[in-house]
N, C-alpha and C positions, 0 to 999 in steps of 0.2 A: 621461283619467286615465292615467298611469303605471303600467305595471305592476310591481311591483317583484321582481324574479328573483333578490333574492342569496338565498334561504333555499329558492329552488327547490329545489336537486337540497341531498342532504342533509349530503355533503362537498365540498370544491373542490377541481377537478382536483389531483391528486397530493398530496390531504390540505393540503399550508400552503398560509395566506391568500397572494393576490398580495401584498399588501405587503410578508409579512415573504420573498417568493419574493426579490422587486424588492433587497429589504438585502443578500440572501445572496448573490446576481450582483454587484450592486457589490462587497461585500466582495470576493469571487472575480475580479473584475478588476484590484483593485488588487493582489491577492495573488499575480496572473500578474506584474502589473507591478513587483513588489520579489519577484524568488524567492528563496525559504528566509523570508521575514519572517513575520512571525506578526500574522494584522489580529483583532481580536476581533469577536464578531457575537451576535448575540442568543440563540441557541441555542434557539429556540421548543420547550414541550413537546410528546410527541411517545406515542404508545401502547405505548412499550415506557421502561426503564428508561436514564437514560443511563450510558453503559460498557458498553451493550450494541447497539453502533454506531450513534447516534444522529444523532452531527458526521456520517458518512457518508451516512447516510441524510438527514441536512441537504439536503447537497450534491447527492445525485440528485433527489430531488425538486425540487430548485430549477432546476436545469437541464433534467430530462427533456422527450419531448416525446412526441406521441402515434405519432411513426410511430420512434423509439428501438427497439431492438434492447435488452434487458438480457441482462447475465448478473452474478451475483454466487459468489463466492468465501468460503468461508470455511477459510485455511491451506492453500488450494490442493483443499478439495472444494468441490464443486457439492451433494453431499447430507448436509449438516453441520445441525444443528437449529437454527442464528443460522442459515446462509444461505438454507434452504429457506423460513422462516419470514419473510425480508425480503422474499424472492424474493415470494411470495404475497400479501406488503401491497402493493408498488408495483405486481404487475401487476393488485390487487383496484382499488386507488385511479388507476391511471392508464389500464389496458386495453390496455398495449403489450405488443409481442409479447419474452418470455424465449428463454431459450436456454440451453446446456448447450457450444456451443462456440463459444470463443475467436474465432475468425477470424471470425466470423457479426456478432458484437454489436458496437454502435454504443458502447456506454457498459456497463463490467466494477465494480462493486464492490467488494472484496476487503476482507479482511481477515486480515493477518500474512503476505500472498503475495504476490509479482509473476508472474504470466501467465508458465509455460516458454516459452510458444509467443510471439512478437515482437508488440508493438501497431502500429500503422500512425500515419498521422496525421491520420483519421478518426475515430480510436478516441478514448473517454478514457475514464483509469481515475482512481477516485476512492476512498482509504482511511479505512477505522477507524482513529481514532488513538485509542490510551486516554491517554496524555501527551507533548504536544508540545512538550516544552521540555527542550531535549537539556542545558542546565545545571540543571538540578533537583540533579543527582547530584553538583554540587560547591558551588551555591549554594540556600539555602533559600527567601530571599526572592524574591518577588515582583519589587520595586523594585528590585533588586538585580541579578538578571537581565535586566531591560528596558534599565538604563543600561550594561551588559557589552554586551547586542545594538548598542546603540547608537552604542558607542565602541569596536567589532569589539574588546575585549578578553576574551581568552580562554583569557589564563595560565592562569585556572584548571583549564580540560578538557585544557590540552596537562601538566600536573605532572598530571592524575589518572591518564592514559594511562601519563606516565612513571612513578608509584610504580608501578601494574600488572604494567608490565613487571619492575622491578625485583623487587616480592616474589615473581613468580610466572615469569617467563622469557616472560611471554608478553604481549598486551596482552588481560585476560578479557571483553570488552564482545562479547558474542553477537549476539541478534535485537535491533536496532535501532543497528546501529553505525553515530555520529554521521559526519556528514558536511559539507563543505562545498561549498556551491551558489554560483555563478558567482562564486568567488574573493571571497565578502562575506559572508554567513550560514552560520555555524554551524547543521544542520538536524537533526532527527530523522527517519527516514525512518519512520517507525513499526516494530513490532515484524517489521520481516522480517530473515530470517536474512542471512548474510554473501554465500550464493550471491546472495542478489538485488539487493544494493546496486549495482554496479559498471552493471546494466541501469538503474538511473537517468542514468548521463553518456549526454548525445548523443543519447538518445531522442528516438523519432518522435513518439510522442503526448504528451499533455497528460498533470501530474498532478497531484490534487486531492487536497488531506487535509483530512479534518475532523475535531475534539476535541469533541465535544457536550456532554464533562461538563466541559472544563475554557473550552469556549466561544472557540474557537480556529481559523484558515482558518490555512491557507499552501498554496503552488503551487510544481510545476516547469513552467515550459515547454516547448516541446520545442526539441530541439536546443540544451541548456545544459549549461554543465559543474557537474559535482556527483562532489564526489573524497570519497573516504573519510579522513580526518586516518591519518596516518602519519609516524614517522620516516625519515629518510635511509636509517637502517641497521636500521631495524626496520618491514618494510613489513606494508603489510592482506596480509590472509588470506582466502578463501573456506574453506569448509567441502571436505575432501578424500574425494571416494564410491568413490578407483579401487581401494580392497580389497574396494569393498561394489557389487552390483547389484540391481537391482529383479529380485525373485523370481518375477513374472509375466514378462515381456521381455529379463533380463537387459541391460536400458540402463544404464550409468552415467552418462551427462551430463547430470544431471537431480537435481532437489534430493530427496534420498530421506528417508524416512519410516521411523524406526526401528520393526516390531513384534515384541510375544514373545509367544511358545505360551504354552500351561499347562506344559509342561514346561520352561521356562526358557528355551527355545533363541529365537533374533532371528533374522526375518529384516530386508530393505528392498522398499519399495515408492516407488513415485512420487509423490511429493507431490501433485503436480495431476491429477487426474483424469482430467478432460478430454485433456489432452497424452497419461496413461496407454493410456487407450482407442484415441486415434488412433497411438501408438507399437505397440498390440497389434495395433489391427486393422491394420498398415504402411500406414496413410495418411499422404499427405504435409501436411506441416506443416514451420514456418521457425522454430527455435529463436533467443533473443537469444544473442549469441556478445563475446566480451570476452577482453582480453588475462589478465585471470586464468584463464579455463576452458582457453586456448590452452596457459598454463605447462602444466597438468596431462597425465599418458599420454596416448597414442589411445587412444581407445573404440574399441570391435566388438561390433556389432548381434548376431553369432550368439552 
């Protein structure tokens, strides 16, 4: 007689069935194989709500493995109520060992953050995207969009950029400024700030987005180009900290986190945590570095 073992244990490794594991890996390798493209995937339900990183949580599950290293991120903390909370389902559902720093984990989750501290090419990071489709904001439809993907036309994003500029002096696209990937797709990097865009070109690790509510994969490679859209005469911008430093460490090369007192006053702190801690406690650690952070003053640690 057979013994039949699928209802043995009472969930499957890392909560999704293998099959829909088997979908999301294909998907995922064609998505490595066309970067910036956008593959659609089944987006299975999942015990938390989607837009509440769902596509993300797709993704590591489907990839993880039992001897993985996690860390998860959310806007650059490790103790955020989304990440402590994911943190606790994949290592409830998988029994891999978490982590709290950077340089340690085999596989980083985030959400609105890119890692201060540099990925290897060991590593892969994999994002929360709540909307992956960086023409939303000049086209409505659907179909409409797919055929602009398809026929790299992109008049539209390169006149919305240019009104911006014009009514306002500046181009206003903040967390999530579009980009393009290996000179052919139009991308959204997801909702991270301007500091982190430029650590997308030429990276060493893998990067994975997933959209769980809009049912959406795409990939960076490593070692691809991926530019910010800019004019000749009106170039990207990172975000500028050298008036402001973090109020624990006094670091300015680092993406800072605006706070206010009760009395109105602000200060800045570090966005990532983890980086914070090891910048306080002077442990050594290897920042990503870029010809934007280069234009800006020197820093001094004291």
């Amino acid at each position: 007689m057979i013994e039949n073992k699928k209802y043995i244990n009472k969930y499957n490794f890392a909560f999704i069935d293998e099959s829909t594991k088997k979908e999301i890996r294909r998907k995922l390798l064609k998505a490595v194989a066309i970067p910036g493209h956008q593959v659609p995937y089944s987006s299975p339900e999942m015990p938390i709500s989607r837009g509440w990183g769902t596509g993300g949580l797709h993704i590591t599950l489907a990839i993880i493995g039992r001897d993985d290293v996690f860390k998860i991120i959310d806007q650059g903390s490790d103790a955020s109520v989304n990440a402590c909370n994911l943190r606790e389902f994949v290592n409830f559902m998988t029994g891999c060992k978490t982590t709290f720093n950077t340089a340690e984990a085999t596989l980083v989750q985030t959400r609105h953050r890119i890692t201060e501290e540099e990925l290897n090419e060991k590593q892969i990071i994999v994002f929360q995207v709540p909307l992956p489709e960086p023409l939303r904001m000049v086209e409505r439809y659907e179909n409409k969009t797919l055929q602009m993907h398809a026929e790299a036309d992109y008049a539209k994003m390169w006149v919305s950029l240019y009104e911006s500029y014009v009514r306002y002096g500046a181009i206003m696209q903040g967390a999530g400024y579009p980009v393009m990937v290996n000179g052919r797709y139009i991308m959204s990097p997801s909702p991270i700030p301007r500091w982190d865009t430029p650590n997308l070109h030429q990276a060493k690790t893998l990067f994975l987005f997933g959209a769980g509510r809009e049912k959406r994969l795409y990939a960076v490679p490593p070692y691809t180009d991926v530019e910010p859209l800019e004019f000749e005469d009106v170039n990207f911008e990172i975000e500028d900290f050298t008036t402001a430093s973090c109020y624990k460490t006094g670091f300015k090369k680092a993406f800072l986190d605006e706070l206010y007192a009760d009395d109105g006053s602000r200060k800045y702190v570090i966005s990532d945590s983890n980086f914070l801690d090891k910048i306080d406690g002077k442990q050594e650690t290897h920042q990503y570095n870029n010809k934007y952070i280069d234009q800006l003053e020197a820093y001094d640690l004291e």
